[in-house]
C-alpha positions as CSV (number, residue, x, y, z in Angstrom):
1,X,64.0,43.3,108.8
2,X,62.1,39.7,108.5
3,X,63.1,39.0,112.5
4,X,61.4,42.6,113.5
5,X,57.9,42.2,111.9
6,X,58.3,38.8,113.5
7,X,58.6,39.9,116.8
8,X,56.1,42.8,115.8
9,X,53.5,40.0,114.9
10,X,53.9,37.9,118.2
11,X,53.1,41.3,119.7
12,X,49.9,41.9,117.9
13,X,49.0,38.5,117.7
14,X,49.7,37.7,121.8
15,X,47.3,40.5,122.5
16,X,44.4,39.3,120.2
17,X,44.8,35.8,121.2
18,X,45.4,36.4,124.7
19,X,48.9,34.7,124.1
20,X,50.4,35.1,127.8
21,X,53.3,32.8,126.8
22,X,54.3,34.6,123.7
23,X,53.7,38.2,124.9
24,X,56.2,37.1,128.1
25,X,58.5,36.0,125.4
26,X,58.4,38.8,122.9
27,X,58.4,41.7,125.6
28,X,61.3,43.0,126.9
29,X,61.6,43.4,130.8
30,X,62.3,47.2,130.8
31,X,59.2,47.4,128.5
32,X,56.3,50.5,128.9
33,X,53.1,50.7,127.2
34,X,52.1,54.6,127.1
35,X,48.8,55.9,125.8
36,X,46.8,58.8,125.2
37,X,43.4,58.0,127.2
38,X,42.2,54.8,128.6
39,X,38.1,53.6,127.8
40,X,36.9,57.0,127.8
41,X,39.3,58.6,130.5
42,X,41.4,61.5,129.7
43,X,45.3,61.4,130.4
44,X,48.2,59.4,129.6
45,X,48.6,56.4,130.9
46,X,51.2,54.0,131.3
47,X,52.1,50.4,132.1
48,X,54.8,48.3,132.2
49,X,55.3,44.9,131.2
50,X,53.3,43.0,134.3
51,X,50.5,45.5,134.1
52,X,50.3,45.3,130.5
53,X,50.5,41.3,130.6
54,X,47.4,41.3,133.5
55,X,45.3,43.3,131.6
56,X,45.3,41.1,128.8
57,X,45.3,37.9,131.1
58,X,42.3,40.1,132.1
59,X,40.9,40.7,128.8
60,X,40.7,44.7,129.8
61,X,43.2,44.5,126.0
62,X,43.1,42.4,123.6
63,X,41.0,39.2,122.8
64,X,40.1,40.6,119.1
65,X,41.3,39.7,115.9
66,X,42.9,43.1,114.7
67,X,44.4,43.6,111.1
68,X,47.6,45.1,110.9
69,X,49.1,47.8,108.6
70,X,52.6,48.5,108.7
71,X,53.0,52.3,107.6
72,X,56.9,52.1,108.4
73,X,60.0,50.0,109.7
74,X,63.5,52.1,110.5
75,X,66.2,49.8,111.6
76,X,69.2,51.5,113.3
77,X,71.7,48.5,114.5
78,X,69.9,47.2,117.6
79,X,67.3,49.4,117.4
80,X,63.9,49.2,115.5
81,X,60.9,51.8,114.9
82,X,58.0,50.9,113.7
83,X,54.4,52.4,112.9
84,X,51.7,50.2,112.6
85,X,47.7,51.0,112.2
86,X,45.9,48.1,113.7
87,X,41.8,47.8,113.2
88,X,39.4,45.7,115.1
89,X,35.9,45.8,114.1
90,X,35.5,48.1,117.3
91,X,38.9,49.8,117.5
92,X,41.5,51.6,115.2
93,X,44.7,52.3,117.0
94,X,47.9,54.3,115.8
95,X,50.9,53.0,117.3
96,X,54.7,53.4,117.4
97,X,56.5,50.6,118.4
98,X,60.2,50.3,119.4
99,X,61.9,47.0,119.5
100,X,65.6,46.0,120.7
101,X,67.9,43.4,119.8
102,X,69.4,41.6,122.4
103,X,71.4,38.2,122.1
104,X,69.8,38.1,118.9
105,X,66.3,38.1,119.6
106,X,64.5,41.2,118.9
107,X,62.4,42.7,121.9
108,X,59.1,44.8,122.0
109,X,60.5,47.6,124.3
110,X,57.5,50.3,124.2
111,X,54.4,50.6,122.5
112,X,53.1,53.9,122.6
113,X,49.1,54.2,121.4
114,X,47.0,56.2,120.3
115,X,43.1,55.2,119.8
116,X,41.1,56.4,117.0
């Protein structure tokens, strides 16, 4: 359980530090990023791992110190879901993250968001 809030953290903690190195490291290649709305626009909206990746190089995400709250972790074998509140001084998100374990190393493999 220790290796998935680890790989959970780097997550968080790539995004608020603008951590290109560690976000390539703890994202999986197959990964998506889905959310409900996108700075004040309506839809859903989704990104892979390269778009996610530039729009943090980008600072359009990230770059804020955010706390983190895990509500839940379920591990099933090589398979991880968690649900996480995360609070910037601006921002409160809702998220669901799934990981995967391969070779080892658990993966962030989708992050889907919702903003509060």
């Amino acid at each position: 359980m220790q290796l998935i809030k680890s790989a959970l953290q780097s997550f968080i903690l790539g995004g608020d530090n603008t951590d290109i190195a560690l976000l390539e490291k703890v994202i999986h290649p197959q990964f998506q990023n889905i959310q409900d709305g996108f700075f004040g626009k309506k839809g859903i909206y989704v990104f892979d791992k390269t778009d996610y990746i530039n729009l943090v190089r980008n600072k359009t995400f990230g770059g804020k110190p955010r706390t983190i709250n895990f509500i839940s972790i379920e591990e099933q074998e090589n398979i991880a879901i968690a649900k996480l509140e995360l609070e910037s001084l601006d921002l409160k998100f809702c998220s669901t993250i799934i990981c995967v374990c391969e070779d080892g190393h658990w993966q962030i493999i989708n992050n889907t968001v919702r903003v509060e």
